[in-house]
N, C-alpha and C positions, 0 to 999 in steps of 0.2 A: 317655289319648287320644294315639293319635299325631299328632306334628307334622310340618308340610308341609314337603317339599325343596327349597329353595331353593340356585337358582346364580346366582352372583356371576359374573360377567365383567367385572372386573377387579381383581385382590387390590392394589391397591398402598397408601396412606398409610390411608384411607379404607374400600377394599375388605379388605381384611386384617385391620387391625381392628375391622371391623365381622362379617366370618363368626368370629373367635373370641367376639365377643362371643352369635351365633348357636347357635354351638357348644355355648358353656356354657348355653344358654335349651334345649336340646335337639332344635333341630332337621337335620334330617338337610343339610348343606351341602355343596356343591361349588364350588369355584373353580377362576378360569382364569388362567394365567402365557404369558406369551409363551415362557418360554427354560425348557429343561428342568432347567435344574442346580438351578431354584428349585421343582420338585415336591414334592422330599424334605422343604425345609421345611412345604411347605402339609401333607402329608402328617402331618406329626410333633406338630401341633397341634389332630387332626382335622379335618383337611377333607378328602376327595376331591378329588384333583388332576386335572385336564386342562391339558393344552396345546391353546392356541387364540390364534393370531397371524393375526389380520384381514388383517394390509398381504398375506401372503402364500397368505392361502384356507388358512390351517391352522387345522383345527378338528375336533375329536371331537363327532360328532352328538347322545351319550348326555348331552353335556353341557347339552344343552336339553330333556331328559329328567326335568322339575320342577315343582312348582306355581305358583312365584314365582322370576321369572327377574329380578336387578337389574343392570343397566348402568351400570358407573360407568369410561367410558373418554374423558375429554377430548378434544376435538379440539386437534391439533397446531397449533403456532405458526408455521407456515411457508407461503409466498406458497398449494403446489398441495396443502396440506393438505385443504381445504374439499370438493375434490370426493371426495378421497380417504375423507373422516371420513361424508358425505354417503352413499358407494358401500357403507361398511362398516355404519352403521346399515340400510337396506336389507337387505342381506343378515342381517343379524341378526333384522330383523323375519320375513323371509320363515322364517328358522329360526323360530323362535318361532311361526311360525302352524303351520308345517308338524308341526310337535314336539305342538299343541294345548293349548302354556303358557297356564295360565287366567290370570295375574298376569305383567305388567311392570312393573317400576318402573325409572325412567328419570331417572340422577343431571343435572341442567343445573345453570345456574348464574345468580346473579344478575344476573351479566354479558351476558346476554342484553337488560338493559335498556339505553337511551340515558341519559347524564347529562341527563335532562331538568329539573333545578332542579325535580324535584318528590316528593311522598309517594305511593309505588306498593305494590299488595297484589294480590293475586293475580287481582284483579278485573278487572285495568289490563292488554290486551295489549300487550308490547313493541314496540317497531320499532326494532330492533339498527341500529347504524352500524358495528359493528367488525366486522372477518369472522367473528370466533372468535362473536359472539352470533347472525350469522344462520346461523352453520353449526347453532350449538344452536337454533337459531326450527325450521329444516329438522329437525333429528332428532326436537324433540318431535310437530311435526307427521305423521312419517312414521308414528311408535307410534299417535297417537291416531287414524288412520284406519284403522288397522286396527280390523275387528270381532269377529274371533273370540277376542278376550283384553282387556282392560282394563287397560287404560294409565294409572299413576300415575305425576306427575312432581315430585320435588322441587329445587328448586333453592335453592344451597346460596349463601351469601354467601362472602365472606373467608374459609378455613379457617386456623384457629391450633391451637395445642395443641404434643403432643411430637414436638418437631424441624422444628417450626417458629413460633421463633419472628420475627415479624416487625418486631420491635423494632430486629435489628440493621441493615438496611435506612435507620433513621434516625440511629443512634449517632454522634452527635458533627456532623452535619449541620448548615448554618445555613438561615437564610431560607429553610425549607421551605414551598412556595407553598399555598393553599389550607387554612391551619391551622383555617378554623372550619366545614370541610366535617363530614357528620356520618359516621362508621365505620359497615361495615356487614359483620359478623361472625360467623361463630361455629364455638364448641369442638369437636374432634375428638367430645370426650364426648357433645354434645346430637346432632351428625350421627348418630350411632348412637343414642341414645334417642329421637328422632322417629321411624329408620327403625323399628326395633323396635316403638314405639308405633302403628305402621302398620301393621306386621304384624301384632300381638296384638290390637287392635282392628278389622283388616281391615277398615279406612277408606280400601278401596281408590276410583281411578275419579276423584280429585281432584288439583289443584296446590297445594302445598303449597309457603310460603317458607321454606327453613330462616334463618334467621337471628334474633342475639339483639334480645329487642326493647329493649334499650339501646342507643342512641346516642351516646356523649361525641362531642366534636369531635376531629379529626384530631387535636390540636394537645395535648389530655387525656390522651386514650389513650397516643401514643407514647412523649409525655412519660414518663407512671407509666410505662410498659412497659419504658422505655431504665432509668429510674430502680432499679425492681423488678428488672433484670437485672445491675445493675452495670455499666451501658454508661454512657459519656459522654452526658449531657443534647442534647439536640438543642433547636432552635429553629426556632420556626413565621412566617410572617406572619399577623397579624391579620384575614386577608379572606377572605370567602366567592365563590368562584369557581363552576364548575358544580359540580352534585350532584345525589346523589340518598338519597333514606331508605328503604329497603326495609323494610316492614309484610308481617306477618300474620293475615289473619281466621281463613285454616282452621285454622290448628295448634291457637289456641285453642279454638277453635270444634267442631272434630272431634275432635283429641284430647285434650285438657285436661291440653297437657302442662303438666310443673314442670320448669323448666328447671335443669340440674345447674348452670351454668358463671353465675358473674353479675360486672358489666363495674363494680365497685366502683372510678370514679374521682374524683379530685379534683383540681380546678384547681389544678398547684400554679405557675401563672405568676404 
């Protein structure tokens, strides 16, 4: 049976190795690069390569020429990002309609929520305070109003894994504030096994949290982590400041996953 062609627009940490991981599942992929010199690699790994740079209206149209179209492009960190990141989703959707992709899925992020001092699951709508969460509140909502394709969104916690590790961010640190907040993460590895598991069970048309459902406290985690890396120990304060826990119903729920990556720490203060 053949399998559906799926384009990626945006190969980078995530997007990249998530279409090799596609690749080898056997389905037909394409991915998009801003700069050409990076073709030959997508090229050389199987992928079908396009060039498609948003900021400047460059984009090859076959490139939306798929069954399952996934967006994984951050909005930028900068004051006039927001309208910018806003004008580009738009335009993607309208591709997307226009193309008549039966499937989007749509990378956000958990940062979409407020530090509300609370336990939130996908049931829970956000009300972003940051720019960077209401520019994603904006983009998920521009996919889901479109009708002529269904719109999956997953959002994704912390990303760790290879080459990034975020242990050194604490390494040798003191009085790091907010030690008994709870982490909220997860592995390059699960990011691409939910997505996957999305696909293969085609559990499209929901929200889904990526993240692990372990929580140590700030103060656990970075600890082993610094420890585990050979970094200088770092040190936390004792107190719980804002937070938040980010839960999943549907992953369990719909796809039953088993998560690869598990968060085995221990207090060692």
């Amino acid at each position: 049976m053949k399998k559906e062609t799926i384009s990626i627009l945006g190969c980078g940490w995530y997007g990249l190795a998530l279409a090799q991981a596609l690749v080898n599942d056997g389905y037909m992929v394409k991915g998009s690069t801003t700069t050409a010199q990076k073709l030959p690699q997508l090229q050389e790994i199987g992928i079908n390569p396009y060039l498609v740079n948003l900021a400047i209206g460059e984009l090859e149209v076959h490139f939306f020429d798929c069954d399952v179209l996934i967006i994984s492009i951050p909005p930028r960190k900068k004051e006039d990002a927001v309208v910018d990141f806003t004008a580009q989703i738009k335009m993607i959707a309208e591709h997307a309609n226009d193309a008549k992709v039966k499937q989007v899925m749509f990378i956000s992020s958990t940062g979409i929520y407020q530090d509300g001092n609370f336990i939130v699951n996908e049931n829970i709508a956000p009300q972003p305070e940051s720019e960077t969460g209401k520019s994603l509140l904006a983009a998920e909502n521009i996919f889901r109003e479109k009708k002529n394709f269904t719109t999956t969104i997953i959002r994704f916690g912390g990303l760790i894994g290879p080459n990034r590790n975020l242990a050194r961010h604490f390494a040798g640190k003191t009085a790091i504030a907010n030690g008994l907040a709870p982490i909220n993460l997860i592995h390059l590895y699960d990011c691409i096994g939910i997505t996957q598991s999305i696909l293969a069970k085609k559990a499209f048309g929901g929200i889904y949290h990526g993240v692990n459902p372990e929580h140590p406290t700030r103060s656990a985690f970075y600890t082993q982590a610094c420890l585990d890396s050979g970094f200088e120990k770092p040190t936390f304060i004792n107190e719980l400041l804002t937070w938040k826990q980010i839960e999943s119903i549907n992953v369990p729920r719909n796809l039953a996953y088993t998560w690869k990556v598990q968060f085995n720490v221990e207090d060692r203060e």
